[in-house]
Each structure stands twice: as structure tokens, then as C-alpha cells.
N, C-alpha and C positions, 0 to 999 in steps of 0.2 A: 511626302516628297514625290515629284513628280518622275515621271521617266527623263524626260526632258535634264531634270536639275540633276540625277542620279549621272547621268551620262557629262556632263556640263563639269561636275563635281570631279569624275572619275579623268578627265581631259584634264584639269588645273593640277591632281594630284599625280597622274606620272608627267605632266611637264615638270612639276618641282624636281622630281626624282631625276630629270633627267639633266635639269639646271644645274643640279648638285655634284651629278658627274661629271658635267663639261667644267664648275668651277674643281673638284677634286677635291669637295668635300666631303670626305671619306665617312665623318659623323654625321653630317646631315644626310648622308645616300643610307647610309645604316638606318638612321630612325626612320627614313618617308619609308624604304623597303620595308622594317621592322613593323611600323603600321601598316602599311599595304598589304600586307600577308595575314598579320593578325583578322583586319577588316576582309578579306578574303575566306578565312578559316571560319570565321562568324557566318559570315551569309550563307556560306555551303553547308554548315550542319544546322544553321535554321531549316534552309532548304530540305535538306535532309529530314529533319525534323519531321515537317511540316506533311511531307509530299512521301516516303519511302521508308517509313522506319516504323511503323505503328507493333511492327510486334518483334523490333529488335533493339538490342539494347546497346546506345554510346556511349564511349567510357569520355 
């Protein structure tokens, strides 16, 4: 996936998030945030992984 699409992708997903609080959809602002955090917490200990961590250990 491109930068391009990463960013194109990441725009569509807090618009929903943000559709959801103007409509006061309390469960659908719950799950877009709920993924959005979760897909945040992934990237940043790949990152971590990948790039800072070679001789420590994540629980």
C-alpha cells in the first residue's frame, strides 16, 4: 500500500469517526475509535519492533 492510499485511507477513517459523533452514534464512535487505537497500537510496536527494540523485550 502506497503512502498515497495510507493517508487517503487514514482521511475516510476519522471522517467516519467524526460522522458518527455529529450523527451521536455513541456505538459506532465506540468501534471506529476502538479500531483506530487498536490499528494505531499495531503500527507503533511493529515500528518499535522493527527500528528500537533489538535487545529489549515487549510484553
Amino acid at each position: 500500500m502506497s503512502a498515497l492510499d495510507l493517508i487517503q485511507r487514514a482521511v475516510t477513517r476519522h471522517a467516519d469517526m467524526i460522522d458518527a459523533i455529529a450523527r451521536k452514534d455513541a456505538d459506532a464512535t465506540e468501534k471506529l475509535a476502538h479500531e483506530h487505537t487498536m490499528l494505531f497500537q499495531k503500527r507503533f510496536l511493529d515500528y518499535m519492533r522493527q527500528n528500537m527494540t533489538e535487545s529489549m523485550a515487549l510484553l
